[in-house]
C-alpha positions in Angstrom: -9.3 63.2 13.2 -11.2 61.5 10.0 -13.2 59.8 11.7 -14.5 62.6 14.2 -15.7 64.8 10.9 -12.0 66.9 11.4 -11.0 66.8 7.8 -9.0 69.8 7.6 -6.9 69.1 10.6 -6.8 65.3 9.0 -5.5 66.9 5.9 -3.4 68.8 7.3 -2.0 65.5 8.9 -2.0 63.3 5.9 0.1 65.8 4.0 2.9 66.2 6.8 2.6 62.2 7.2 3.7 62.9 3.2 6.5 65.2 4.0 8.3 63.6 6.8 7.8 59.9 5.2 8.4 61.0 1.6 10.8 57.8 1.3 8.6 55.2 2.3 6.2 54.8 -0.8 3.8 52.5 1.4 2.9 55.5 3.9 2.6 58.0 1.2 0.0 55.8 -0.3 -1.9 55.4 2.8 -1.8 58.8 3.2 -2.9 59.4 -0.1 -5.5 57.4 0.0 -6.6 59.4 3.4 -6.6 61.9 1.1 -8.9 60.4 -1.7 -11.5 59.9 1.4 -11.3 63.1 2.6 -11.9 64.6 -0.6 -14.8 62.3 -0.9 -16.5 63.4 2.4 -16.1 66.8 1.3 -17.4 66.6 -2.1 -14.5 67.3 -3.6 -14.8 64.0 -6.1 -12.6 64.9 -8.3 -9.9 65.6 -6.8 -10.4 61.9 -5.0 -10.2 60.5 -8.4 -6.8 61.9 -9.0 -5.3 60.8 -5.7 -6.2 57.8 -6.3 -5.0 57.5 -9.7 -1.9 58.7 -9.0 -1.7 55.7 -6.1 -2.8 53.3 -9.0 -0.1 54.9 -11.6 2.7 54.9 -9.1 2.6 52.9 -6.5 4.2 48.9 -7.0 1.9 47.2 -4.2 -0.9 45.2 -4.7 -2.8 45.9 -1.4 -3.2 49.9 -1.7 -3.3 50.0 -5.5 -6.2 47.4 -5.2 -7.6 50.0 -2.7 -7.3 52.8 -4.8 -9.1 51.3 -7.7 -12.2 49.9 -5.9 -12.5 53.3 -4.2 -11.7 55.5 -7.4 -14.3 52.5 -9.0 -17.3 53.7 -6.6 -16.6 57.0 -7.2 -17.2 56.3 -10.7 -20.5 54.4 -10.3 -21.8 56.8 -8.0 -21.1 59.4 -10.4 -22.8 57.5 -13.3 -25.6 56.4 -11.0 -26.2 60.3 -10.2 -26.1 61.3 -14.0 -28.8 58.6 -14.8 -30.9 60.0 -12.0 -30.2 63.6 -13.2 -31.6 62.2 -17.0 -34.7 60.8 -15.4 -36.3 63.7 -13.5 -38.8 65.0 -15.5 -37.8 68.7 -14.0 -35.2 68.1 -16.7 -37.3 66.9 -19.9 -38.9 70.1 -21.5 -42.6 69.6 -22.5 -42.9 69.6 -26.7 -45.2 73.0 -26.2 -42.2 74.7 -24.3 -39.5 73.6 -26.8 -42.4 75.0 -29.9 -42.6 78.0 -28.4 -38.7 78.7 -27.8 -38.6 77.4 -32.3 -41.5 80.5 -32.4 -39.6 82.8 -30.5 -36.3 82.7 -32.4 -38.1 82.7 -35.5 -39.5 86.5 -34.6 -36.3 86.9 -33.2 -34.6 86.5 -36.6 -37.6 88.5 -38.6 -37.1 91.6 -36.1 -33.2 91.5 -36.9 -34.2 91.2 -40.6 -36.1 94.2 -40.0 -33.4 96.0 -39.0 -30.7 95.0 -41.2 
């Protein structure tokens, strides 16, 4: 279902693989980490990171815990990757005119209220 673009049906899935299996921590982590990659496909990032901290906070094996940190560690360098991007548009820098005129514009903001007051 993942893998066909079916993520609410693979959710769906994942948490009943949760319910029924609640005693076996190794398929509550793969399911959890099922989870963590759905989330991610849907753009729901931070709720991946949390799935897969809880895997890394909880669960004793090496193999899905080491999982769960590399995926919860791309998450975190796409994340830092896309603020650095964000930072470097120059849609985002404000010319020094624009940011004179706003200082200008407060200033008779603040002389009208002194009018009134």
């Amino acid at each position: 279902m993942f893998e066909a673009g079916k993520y609410k049906k693979a959710e769906k899935s994942a948490f009943a693989l949760v319910d029924n299996f609640s005693s076996c921590d190794y398929w509550v982590a793969k399911s959890f980490i099922l989870l963590a990659d759905i989330y991610i496909k849907t753009n729901n990032d931070f709720q991946a990171k949390l799935t897969l901290q809880s895997i890394i906070d909880n669960y004793s094996g090496e193999d899905l815990k080491n999982i769960a940190i590399q995926k919860k560690n791309e998450i975190l360098q796409r994340e830092k990757s896309k603020e650095k991007n964000k930072k470097l548009k120059p849609e985002n820098k404000k010319p020094l005119e624009k940011v004179q005129n706003k200082k200008e514009d407060n200033e008779d903001f603040e002389d009208e209220l002194n009018d009134v007051f």
